[in-house]
N, C-alpha and C positions, 0 to 999 in steps of 0.2 A: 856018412860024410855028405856035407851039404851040395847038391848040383847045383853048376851056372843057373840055371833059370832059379833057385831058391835063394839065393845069392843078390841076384839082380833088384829086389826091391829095397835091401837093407843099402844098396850105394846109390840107387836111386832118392831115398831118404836123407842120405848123411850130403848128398850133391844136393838137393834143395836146399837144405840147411844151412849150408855153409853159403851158398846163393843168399838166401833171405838176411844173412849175418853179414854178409859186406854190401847187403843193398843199404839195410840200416844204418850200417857202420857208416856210408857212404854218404847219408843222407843227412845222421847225425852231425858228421864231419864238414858238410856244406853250409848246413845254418849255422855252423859254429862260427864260416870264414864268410857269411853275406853278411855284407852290409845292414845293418838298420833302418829299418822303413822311418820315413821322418813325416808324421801325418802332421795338419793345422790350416788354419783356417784364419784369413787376411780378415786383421781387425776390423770390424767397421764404428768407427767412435759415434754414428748417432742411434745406430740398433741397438746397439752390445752395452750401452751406459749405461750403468743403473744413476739414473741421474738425481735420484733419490737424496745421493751421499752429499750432494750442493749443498743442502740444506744442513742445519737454519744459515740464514741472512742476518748480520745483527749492524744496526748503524746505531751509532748514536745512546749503545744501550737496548735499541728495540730490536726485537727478534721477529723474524719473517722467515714460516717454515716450518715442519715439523722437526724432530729428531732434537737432542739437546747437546751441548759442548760440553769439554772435559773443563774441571774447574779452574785449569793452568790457561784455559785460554778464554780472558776476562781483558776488556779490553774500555778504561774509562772513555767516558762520552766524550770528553775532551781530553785531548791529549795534548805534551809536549814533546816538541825534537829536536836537537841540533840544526839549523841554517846553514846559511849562507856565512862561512868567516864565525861559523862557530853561534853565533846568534841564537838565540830559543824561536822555537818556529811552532804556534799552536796549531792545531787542526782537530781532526775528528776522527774518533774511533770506529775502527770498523775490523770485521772477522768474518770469515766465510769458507769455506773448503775447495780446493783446486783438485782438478787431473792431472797428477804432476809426473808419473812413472808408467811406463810397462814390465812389470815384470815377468820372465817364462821360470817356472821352475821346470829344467828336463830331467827326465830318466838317460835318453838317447840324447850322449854328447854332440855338440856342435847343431843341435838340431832348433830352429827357430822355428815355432808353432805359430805364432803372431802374424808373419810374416807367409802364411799359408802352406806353411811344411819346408821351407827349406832350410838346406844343409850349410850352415855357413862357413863352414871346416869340417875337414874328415883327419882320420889319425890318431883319434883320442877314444877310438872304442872303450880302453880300458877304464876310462872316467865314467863311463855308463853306471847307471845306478844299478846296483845288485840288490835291490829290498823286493822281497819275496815272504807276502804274507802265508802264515803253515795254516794248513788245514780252513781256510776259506779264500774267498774268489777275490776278484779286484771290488776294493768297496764296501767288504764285509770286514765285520770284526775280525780283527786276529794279531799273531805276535811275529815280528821277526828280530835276526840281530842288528847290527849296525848297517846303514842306510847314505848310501851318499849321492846326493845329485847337484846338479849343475843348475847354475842361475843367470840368467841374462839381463842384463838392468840396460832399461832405454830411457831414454829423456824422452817425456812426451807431452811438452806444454800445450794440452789441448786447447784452453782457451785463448791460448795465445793464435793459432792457429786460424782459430774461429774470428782474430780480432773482437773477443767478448771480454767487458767488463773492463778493459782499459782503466779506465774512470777510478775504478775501486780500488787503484793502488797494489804495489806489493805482487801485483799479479807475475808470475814465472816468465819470460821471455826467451827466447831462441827459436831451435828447429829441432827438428825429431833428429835423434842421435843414438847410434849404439855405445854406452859409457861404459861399460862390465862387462868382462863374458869370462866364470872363475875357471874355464876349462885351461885358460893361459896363466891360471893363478897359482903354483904350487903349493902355496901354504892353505889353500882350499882345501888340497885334497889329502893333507897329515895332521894329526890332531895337534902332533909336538910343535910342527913349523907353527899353527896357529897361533901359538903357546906366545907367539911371539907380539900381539897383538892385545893378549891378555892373561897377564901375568898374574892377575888375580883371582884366576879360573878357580886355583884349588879352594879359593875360601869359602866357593858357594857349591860344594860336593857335600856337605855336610847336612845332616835330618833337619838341625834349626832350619837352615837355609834352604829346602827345600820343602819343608812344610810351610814357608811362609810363602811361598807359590800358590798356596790353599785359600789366600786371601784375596791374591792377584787375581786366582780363578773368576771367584765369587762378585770381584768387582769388573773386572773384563766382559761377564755374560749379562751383564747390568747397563754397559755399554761406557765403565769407568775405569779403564785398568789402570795400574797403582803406578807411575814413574818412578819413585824411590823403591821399587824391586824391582829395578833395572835387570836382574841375571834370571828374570821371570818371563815368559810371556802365556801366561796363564792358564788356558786349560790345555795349549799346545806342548809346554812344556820348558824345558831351562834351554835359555841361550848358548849358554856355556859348551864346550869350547867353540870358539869362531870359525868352526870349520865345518866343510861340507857334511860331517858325519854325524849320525843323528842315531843314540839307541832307542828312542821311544818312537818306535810304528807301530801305531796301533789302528788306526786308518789312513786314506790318503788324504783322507782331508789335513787329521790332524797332521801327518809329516811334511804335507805340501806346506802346510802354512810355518810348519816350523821352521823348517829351511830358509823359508823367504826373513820370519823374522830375524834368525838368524846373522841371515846377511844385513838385513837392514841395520843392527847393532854396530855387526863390522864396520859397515862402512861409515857409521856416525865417530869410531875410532879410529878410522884413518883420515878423519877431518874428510871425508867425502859428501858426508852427506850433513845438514846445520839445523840446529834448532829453530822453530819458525813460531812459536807460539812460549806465552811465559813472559813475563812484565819486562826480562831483560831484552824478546822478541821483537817489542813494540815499534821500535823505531826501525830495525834491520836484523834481519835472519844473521843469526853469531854459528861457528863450529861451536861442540859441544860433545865431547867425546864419550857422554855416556848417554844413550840414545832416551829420546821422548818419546816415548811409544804414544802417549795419548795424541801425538799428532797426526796419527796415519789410521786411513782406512782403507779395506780392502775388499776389491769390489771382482769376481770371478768373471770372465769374459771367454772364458775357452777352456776346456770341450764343451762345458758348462756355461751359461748364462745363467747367475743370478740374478734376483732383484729382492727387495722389501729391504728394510731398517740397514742403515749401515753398522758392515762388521769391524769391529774394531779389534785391535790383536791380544788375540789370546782367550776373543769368546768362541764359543760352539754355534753354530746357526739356527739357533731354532727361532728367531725372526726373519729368517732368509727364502728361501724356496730355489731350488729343489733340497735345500737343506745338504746332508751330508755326501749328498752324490755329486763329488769333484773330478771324477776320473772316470773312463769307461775301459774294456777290454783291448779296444785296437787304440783310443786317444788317449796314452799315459799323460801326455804334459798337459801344466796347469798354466794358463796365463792371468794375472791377477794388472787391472787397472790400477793402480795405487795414489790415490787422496790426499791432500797434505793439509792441511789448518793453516789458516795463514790469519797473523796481525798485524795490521795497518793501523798508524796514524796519518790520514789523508791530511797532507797542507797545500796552500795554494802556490807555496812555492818550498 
């Protein structure tokens, strides 16, 4: 029969145990109810610009600049426009690209990266993004399921700001504004409520229709994605459904950027956001509920700084630098400066 003293180290054993089993449990159970650290870093619009994306300049027909236009945005040396009382009013062609948006894509709801980390609501943990790449790190290859995160859309007419370019017409005006934030969106975060937005979802689930994303690829990484494959955004993947959830993560670059295009469609379908390029553009940016991708570029500002050639949506960056490193281990959100093509007929009145 076993003595106290033989005894004493197998309850000495099972009381560590069960010690070390509610420290973890304890601890588990703590990260599970803390709050989200909410990292970022306050824009700075003359650092962080790839100012690159300005370019080209075109007056008159002439180009100044590197980089080339998509072929929707062609804008005759002379033009005409509605007056005064209706009147024909000639003037001159001009085209050029603006800073017209901030966008945040977040993982951590309510969380404004842009804005140097803060928290602009709390409440909505559960909107938190759950993508979790298997068997590699943040930034590497790999697969997960369905992916949702949160978008912040700001008004940022930089050059309005700067008082630059006045002159050129057509240029964006106001003041910096928070216009979006899908975390107060419900039909963001359900694929059916989307459903609601875009009724035509199912027609583009199908192999035709998604093979022909193959082409949009091909002209996206060329720096021309296709407009008429509207339910494409090319090598990121299909638009489809208008909502925050995303199965194709395959990196962060590519879901960060999906997301954003995503939204960007949406809100061309809720007449938020207008066609600004396109012979019907010329006179005045129209609603147009099926989104112009070739009007928008995107340019990374946060965790990441890019620069080189502007990206356009739905290419991969291999004219970018740092290329596909968008995300780091502690800075999941992405902030993207966002581009827009704009056509003018400059008249003198």
């Amino acid at each position: 029969m076993p003595t106290r003293d033989s005894r004493c180290p197998h309850r000495v054993i099972r009381w560590l145990f069960v010690m070390l089993a509610a420290t973890l449990f304890s601890s588990a159970a703590f990260a599970a109810l803390a709050p989200t650290v909410c990292h970022g870093r306050l824009f700075n619009p003359i650092t962080d610009t790839n100012w690159n994306d300005f370019f080209p300049l075109t007056i008159m027909g002439v180009q100044a600049g590197p980089n080339g236009n998509p072929p929707e945005m062609y804008v005759p040396p002379v033009c005409v426009c509605p007056g005064v009382f209706g009147i024909p009013s000639p003037g001159i062609g001009v085209s050029y690209w603006q800073p017209t948006y901030i966008a945040e894509i977040e993982r951590n709801a309510g969380c404004a990266a842009s804005l140097g980390g803060v928290s602009l609501f709390s409440g909505y943990s559960l909107e938190n993004s759950e993508q979790a790449y298997i068997g590699s790190d943040q930034g590497a290859l790999g697969t997960s399921g369905s992916t949702r995160m949160q978008v912040h859309w700001y008004k940022y007419p930089l050059f309005s700001f700067f008082s630059a370019f006045k002159d050129l017409g057509c240029r964006s005006s106001g003041g910096f504004a928070l216009a979006y934030v899908t975390e107060l969106d419900p039909t963001w975060q359900n694929d059916l409520w989307a459903g609601l937005y875009s009724p035509e979802a199912g027609l583009f689930g199908s192999l035709a229709a998604n093979s022909a994303c193959i082409a949009d690829a091909v002209a996206a990484n060329v720096a021309y994605p296709i407009d008429a494959l509207f339910w494409c955004a090319g090598s990121w993947g299909s638009v489809y459904p208008f909502s925050g959830n995303s199965n194709e993560s395959i990196t962060p670059f590519q879901v960060d950027n999906l997301e954003l295009a995503k939204f960007i469609a949406r809100l061309a379908r809720e007449g938020l956001e207008w066609q600004t390029i396109g012979p019907s553009a010329i006179c005045s940016a129209h609603p147009n509920p099926i989104w112009i991708k070739s009007q928008y570029r995107v340019d990374e500002v946060y965790p990441v700084i890019t620069r080189g050639a502007p990206l356009v949506i739905g290419a991969l960056p291999f004219k970018q630098t740092p290329g596909l490193m968008t995300n780091t281990p502690v800075n999941t959100s992405m902030v993207d400066l966002i581009w827009q093509g704009v056509e003018c007929c400059v008249r003198s009145y």
